[in-house]
LUMTI-212167 format. One record per residue (C-alpha): x, y, z; residue number from 1. Coordinates in steps of 0.2 Angstrom, whole numbers, padded with zeros to 4 digits. Example, Ala and Ser with C-alpha at 12.3 -4.5 7.8 and 13.67 -1.06 7.14 Angstrom:
RODO     u     v     w   n
RODO  0062 -0022  0039   1
RODO  0068 -0005  0036   2
This chain:
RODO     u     v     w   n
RODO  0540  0475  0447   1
RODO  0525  0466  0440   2
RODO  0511  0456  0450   3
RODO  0519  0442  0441   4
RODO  0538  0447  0449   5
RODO  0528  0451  0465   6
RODO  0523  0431  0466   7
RODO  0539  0426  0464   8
RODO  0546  0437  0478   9
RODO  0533  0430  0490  10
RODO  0536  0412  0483  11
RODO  0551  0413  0487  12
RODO  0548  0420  0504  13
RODO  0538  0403  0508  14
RODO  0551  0395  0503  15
RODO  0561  0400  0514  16
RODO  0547  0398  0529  17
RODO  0547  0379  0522  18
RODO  0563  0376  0527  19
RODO  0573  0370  0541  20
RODO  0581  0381  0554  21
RODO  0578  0392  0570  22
RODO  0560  0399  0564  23
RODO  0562  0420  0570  24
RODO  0577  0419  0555  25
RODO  0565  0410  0543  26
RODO  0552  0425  0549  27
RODO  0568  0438  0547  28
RODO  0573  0431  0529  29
RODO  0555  0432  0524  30
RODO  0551  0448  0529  31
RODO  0567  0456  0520  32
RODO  0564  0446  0504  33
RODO  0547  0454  0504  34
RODO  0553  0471  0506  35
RODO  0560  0472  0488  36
RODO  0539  0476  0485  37
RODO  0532  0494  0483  38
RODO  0514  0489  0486  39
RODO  0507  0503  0476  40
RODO  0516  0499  0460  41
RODO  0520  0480  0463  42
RODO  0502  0474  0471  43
RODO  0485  0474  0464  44
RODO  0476  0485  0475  45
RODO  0465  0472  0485  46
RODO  0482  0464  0491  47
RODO  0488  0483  0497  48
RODO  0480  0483  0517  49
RODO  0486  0463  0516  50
RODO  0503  0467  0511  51
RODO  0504  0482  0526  52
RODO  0495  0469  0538  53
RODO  0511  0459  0537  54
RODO  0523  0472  0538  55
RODO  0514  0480  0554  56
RODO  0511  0461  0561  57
RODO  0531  0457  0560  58
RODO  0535  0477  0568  59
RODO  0523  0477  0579  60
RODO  0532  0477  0595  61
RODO  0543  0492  0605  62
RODO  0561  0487  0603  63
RODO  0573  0491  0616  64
RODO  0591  0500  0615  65
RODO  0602  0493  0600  66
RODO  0587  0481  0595  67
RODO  0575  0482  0579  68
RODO  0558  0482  0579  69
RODO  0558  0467  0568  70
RODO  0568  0457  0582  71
RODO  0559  0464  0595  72
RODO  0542  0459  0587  73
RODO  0548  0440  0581  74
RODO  0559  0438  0596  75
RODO  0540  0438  0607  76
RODO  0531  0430  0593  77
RODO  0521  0411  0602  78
RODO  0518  0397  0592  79
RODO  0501  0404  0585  80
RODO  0505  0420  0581  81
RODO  0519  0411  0570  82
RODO  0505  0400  0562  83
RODO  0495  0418  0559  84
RODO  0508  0427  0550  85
RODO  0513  0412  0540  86
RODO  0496  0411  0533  87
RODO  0497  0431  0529  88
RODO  0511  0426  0516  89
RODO  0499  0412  0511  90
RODO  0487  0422  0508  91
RODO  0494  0435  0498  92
RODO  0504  0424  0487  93
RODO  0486  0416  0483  94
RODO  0479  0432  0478  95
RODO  0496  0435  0467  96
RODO  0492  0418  0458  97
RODO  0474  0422  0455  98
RODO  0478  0436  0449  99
RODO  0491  0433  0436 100
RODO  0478  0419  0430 101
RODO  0468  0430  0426 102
């Protein structure tokens, strides 16, 4: 995958965080779009610790018996914390921009 395919995976991960619905699946369907990446081979190396930000931000939590930690963690996730890992996928599809511009 090229920085230019990476874009478009995390565009369309915002796109899916645009639209309507129950917000925890719109943070699931994000999160699994994104893991189609290999950061090493698909991220320019300033985006790298950004990219395993996310993925530690969304796994975060402990998950109980028969519960992922991807659930657990966005299942617990307030209002703000939302808003913070929102702009994580902001943020890194920013840098994917700029770098294909240049």
């Amino acid at each position: 995958m090229s920085y230019l395919n990476a874009r478009e995976v995390f565009q369309s991960a915002l796109h899916v965080l645009c639209t309507t619905g129950n917000y925890q699946n719109r943070l699931i369907r994000a999160y699994t779009i994104t893991t189609q990446i290999t950061p090493a081979r698909d991220l320019p190396s300033q985006l790298i610790s950004e990219y395993y930000e996310l993925q530690y931000s969304m796994n975060s939590k402990v998950c109980a018996k028969g519960e992922s930690s991807l659930m657990a963690t966005v299942t617990s996730l307030n209002v703000m914390e939302v808003a913070v890992i929102i702009e994580k996928y902001i943020d890194i599809y920013k840098g994917l921009v700029e770098t294909s511009v240049k």
